[in-house]
C-alpha positions as CSV (number, residue, x, y, z in Angstrom):
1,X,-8.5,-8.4,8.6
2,X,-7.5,-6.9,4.7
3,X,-6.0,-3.6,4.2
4,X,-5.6,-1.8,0.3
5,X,-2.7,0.2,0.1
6,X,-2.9,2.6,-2.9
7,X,0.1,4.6,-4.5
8,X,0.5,6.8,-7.3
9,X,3.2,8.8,-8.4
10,X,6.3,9.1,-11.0
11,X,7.6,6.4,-11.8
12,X,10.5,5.4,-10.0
13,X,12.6,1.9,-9.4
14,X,11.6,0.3,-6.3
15,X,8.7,1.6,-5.6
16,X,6.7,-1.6,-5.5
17,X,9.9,-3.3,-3.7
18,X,9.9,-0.9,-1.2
19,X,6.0,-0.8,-0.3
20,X,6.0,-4.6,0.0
21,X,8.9,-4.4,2.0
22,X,7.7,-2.5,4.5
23,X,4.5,-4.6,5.1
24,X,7.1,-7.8,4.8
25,X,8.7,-6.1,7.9
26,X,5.7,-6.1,9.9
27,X,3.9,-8.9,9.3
28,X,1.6,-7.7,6.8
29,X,0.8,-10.3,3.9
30,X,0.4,-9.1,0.3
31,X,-2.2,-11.1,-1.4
32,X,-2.7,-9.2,-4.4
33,X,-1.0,-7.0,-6.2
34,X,-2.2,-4.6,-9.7
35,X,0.1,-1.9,-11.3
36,X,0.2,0.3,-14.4
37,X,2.6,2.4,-15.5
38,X,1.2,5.3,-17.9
39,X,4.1,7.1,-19.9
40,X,5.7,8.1,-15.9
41,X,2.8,7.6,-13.7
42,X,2.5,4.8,-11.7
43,X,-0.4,3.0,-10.3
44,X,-0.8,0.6,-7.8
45,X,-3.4,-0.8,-5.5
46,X,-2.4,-3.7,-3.0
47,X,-4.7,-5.8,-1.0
48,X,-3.0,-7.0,2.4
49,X,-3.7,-9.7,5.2
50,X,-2.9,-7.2,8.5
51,X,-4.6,-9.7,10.5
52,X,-0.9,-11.1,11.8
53,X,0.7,-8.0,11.7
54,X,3.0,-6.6,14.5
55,X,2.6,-2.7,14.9
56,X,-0.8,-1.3,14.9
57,X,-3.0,0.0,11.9
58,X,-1.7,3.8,12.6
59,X,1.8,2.5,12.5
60,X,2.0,0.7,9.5
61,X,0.2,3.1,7.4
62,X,2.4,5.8,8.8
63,X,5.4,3.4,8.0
64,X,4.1,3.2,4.7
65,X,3.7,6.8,3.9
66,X,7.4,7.7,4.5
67,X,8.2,5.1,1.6
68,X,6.4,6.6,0.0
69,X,7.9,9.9,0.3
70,X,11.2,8.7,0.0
71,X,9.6,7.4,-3.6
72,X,8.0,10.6,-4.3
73,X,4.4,8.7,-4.4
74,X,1.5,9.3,-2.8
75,X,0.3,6.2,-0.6
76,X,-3.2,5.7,1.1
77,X,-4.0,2.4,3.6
78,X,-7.4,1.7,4.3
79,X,-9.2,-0.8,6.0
80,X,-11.3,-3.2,3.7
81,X,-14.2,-2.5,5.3
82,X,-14.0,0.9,5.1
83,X,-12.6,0.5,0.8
84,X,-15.4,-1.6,0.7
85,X,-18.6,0.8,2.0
86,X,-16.5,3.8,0.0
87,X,-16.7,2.2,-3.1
88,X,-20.0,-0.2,-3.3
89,X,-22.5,1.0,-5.6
């Protein structure tokens, strides 16, 4: 089971340190990582193995939202399933 995590926000050190931390913490695998930074914006989306992780979906996306906060970004966690039927044309 996947998850993409999505954050964007100003640009900030250790935002992408302190995302994957939190999903270290738990269990949660990154597998693939993109960012951009445009002039102060950054971008990233992250594609994560939740299959072994140890605190339910809810938890670990509400984990990762109070990073983000604590960044000033904006994070969303959805299910790859759910990316995927969202976003297939």
């Amino acid at each position: 089971m996947k998850a993409v995590i999505t954050v964007i926000g100003k640009d900030t050190v250790g935002i992408l340190a302190g995302i994957s931390g939190e999903c270290a913490k738990h269990g949660a695998n990154v597998i693939e990582v993109t960012q951009s930074v445009m002039q102060d914006m950054f971008a990233m989306i992250m594609m994560v193995d939740i299959s072994k992780c140890s605190v339910p979906f809810k938890e670990l996306s509400e984990g990762l939202n109070k990073i983000g906060e604590q960044f000033g970004v904006k994070v969303h966690v959805t299910h790859e399933e759910l990316f995927n039927t969202m976003y297939r044309v």
